[in-house]
C-alpha positions in Angstrom: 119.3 65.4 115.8 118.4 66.4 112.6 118.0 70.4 112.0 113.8 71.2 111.9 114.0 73.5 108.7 110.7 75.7 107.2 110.0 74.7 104.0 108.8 78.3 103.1 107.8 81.4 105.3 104.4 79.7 104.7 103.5 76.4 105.9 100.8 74.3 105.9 98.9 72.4 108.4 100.4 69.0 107.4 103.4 70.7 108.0 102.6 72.0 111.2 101.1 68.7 112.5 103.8 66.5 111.6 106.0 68.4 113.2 104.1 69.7 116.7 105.6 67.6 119.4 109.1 69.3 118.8 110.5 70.7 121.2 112.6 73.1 119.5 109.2 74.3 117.4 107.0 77.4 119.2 103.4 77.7 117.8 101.9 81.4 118.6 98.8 82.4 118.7 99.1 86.0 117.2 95.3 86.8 116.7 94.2 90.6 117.9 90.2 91.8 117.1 88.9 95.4 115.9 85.9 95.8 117.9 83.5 98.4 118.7 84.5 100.8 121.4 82.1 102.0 124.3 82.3 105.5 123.4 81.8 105.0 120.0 84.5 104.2 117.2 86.6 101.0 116.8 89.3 99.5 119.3 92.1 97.1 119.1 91.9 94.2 121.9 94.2 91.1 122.3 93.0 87.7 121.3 93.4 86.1 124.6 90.4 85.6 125.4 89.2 83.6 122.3 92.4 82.1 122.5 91.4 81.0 126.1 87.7 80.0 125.4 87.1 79.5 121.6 90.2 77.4 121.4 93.7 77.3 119.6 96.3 75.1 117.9 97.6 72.6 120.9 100.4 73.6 122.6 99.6 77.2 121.3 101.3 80.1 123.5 99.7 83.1 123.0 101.6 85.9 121.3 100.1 89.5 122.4 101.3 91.3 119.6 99.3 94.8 120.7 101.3 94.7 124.5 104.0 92.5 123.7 105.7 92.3 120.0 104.5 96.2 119.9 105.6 99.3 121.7 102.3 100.1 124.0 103.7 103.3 125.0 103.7 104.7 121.8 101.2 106.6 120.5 99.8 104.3 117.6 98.7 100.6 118.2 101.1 97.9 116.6 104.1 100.7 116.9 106.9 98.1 116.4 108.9 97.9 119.4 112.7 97.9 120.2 115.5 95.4 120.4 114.9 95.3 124.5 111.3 94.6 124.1 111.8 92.0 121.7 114.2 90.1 123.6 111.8 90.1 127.0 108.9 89.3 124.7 110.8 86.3 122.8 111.9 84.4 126.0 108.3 85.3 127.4 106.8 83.3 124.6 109.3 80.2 125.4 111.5 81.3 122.1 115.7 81.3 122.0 118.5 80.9 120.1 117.5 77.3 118.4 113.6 77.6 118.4 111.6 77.5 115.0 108.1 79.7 115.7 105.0 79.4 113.5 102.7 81.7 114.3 99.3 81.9 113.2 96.1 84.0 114.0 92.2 83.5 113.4 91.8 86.1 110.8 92.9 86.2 107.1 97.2 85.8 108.2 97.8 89.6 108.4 98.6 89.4 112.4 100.6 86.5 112.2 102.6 88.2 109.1 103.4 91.3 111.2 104.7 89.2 113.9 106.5 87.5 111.4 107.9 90.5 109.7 108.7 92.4 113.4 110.8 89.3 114.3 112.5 88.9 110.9 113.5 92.9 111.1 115.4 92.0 114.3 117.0 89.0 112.5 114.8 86.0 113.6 114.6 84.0 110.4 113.2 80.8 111.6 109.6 82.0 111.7 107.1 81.3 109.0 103.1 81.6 108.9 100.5 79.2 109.0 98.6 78.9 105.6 95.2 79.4 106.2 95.4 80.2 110.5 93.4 78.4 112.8 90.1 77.6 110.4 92.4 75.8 108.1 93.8 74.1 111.2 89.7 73.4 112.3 88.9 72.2 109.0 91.7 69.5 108.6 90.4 68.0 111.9 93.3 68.7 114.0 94.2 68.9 117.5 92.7 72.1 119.1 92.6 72.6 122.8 91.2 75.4 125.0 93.1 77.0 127.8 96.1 79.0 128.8 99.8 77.0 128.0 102.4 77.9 129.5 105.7 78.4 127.4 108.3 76.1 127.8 111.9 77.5 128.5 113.6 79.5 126.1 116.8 77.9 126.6 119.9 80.3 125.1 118.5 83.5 124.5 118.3 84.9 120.8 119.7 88.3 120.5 117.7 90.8 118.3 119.1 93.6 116.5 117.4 95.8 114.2 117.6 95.1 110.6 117.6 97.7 107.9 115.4 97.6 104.6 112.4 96.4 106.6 110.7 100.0 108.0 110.1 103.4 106.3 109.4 106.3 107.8 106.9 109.2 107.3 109.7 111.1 105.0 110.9 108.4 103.2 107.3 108.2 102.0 107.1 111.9 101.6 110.4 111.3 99.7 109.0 108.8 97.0 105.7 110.9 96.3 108.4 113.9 95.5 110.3 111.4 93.3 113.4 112.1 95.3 113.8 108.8 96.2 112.7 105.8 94.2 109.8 103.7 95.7 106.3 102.0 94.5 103.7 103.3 97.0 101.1 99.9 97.4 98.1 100.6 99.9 96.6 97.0 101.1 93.6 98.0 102.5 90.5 97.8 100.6 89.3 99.3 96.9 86.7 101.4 99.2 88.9 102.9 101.8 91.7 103.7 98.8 89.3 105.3 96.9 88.3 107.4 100.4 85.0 106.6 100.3 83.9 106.9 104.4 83.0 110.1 105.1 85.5 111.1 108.0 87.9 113.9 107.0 90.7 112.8 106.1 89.7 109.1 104.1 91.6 108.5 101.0 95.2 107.1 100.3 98.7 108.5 99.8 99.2 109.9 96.4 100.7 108.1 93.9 100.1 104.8 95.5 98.6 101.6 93.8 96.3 99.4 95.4 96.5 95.6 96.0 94.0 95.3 98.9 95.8 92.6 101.2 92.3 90.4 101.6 92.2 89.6 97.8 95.7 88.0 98.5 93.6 85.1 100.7 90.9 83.2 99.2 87.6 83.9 101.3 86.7 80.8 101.9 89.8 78.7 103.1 92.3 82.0 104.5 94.6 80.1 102.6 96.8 82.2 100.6 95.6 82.4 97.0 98.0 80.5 94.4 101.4 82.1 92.8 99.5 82.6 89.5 97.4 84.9 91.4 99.6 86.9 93.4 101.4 87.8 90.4 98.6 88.7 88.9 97.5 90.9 92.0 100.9 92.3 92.3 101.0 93.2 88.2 101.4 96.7 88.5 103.7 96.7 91.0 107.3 98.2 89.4 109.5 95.4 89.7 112.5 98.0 88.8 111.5 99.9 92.4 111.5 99.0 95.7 108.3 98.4 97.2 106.5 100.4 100.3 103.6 99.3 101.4 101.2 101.0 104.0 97.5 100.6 105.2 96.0 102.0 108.2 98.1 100.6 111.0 101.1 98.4 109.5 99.4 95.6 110.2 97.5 94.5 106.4 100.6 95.3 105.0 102.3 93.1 106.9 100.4 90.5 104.7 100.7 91.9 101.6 104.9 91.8 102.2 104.5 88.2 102.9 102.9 87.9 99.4 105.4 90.1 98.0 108.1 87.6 99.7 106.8 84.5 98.4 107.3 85.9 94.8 110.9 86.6 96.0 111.0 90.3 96.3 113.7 91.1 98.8 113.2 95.3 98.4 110.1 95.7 100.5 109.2 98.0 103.6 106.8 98.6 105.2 105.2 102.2 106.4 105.0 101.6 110.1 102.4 103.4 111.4 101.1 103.4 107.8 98.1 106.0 107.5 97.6 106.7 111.3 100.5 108.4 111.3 100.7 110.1 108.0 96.9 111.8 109.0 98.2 112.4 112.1 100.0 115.4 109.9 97.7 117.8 108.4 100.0 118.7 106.3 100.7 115.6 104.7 98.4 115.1 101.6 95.4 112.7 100.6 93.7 111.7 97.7 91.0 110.7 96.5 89.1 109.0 93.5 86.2 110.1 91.8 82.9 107.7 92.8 
């Protein structure tokens, strides 16, 4: 049998369909929603219902990436999780030693790009993401199916182990705002929330930091991911001399803009898990602001 090899850590939906009855290929489902909580705020909540209901790629498994590819006991939502949790969560999902996993979510790509990047920082290279999700998916006409699937077996197991030069930590970002440590700072989230607009204490973005908000990296219209010229062009100020750490509220945007970062062949990116949850979670650790 021929090996099934991923073009690119992106794929597209011809890809995907051509190659969906393989049995060594797992498609997730890695969608999550921000939704209003009762008591007032916003919440994270799996997918799995919309998965169930509204429909997914067939022969989807659903990927819970807040309870399963994430460490619920921490303290901060889409925590990345440990080389035990991974393991369980991988032969869950139907996944071993010889599968190739697409995964894919109903959003813009940034929760299928942090599953991607969690299982790449515990070696699992034969993941990619699905260019443009499930409305890309929708709009080529393809097969989509409602229901719980089952996985299949996992067969051998894969055996994670944490990579380095995938993660910084709240000091190595501390570190690079001192300039004892070399870094470019790159916030994805939007120009509004960099510039701190909201009026909660505490709004703004860590200083020093450029901004390449991870949703201009997707063209609105297709959640495809917007052509090379453009990422370069988005990612211009970027040092290419430094390595890169990106951060935006919760990991999880970021995760998108490293996948961008990726496909123009940087290899010297990290990303700030925890991103500005946990640096806010320090009052000591500083904010700024731009003028309006």
């Amino acid at each position: 049998m021929t090996a099934l090899t991923l073009p690119s850590p992106l794929v597209a939906v011809d890809w995907l369909a051509e190659h969906l009855d393989d049995d060594r290929l797992v498609v997730l489902d890695a969608t999550a929603l921000l939704v209003d909580a009762p008591g007032g705020g916003k919440a994270w909540l799996s997918g799995y219902d919309a998965y169930l209901l509204d429909g997914h790629v067939r022969g989807a498994v659903f990927a819970d990436l807040l309870a399963e590819f994430s460490d619920p006991a921490a303290p901060l939502p889409f925590t990345r999780p440990d080389a035990a949790r991974i393991r369980e969560a991988l032969s869950s999902a139907g996944i071993g030693a010889d599968s190739v996993v697409v995964a894919y979510d109903t959003a813009n790509g940034r929760f299928a790009a942090r599953l991607w990047w969690v299982l790449r920082s515990f070696g699992f290279e034969r993941v990619a993401v699905l260019d443009g999700g499930l409305a890309a998916w929708r709009s080529a006409g393809l097969p989509v199916e409602t229901g719980h699937v089952a996985p299949a077996s996992a067969g051998a197991p894969f055996e994670p182990v944490a990579r380095p030069g995938f993660w910084a930590e709240r000091e190595e970002v501390a570190a690079a705002i001192e300039g004892r440590t070399p870094a470019a700072l790159v916030c994805s989230l939007p120009h509004a929330d960099f510039r701190g607009d909201a009026a909660a204490p505490r709004s703004g973005h860590i200083p020093g930091s450029l901004n390449v908000p991870a949703g201009g990296l997707v063209d609105r219209g297709t959640n495809r991911v917007v052509a090379a010229e453009a990422l370069a062009a988005a990612h211009a100020a970027v040092p290419d001399a430094e390595p890169v750490i990106l951060y935006c509220a919760a990991g999880v945007a970021a995760s998108l803009g490293a996948l961008a970062l990726t496909l123009q062949g940087r290899t010297d990116v990290r990303i700030y898990d925890g991103s500005l949850n946990d640096w806010r979670a320090d009052p000591e650790a500083p904010l700024a602001i731009l003028a309006a």
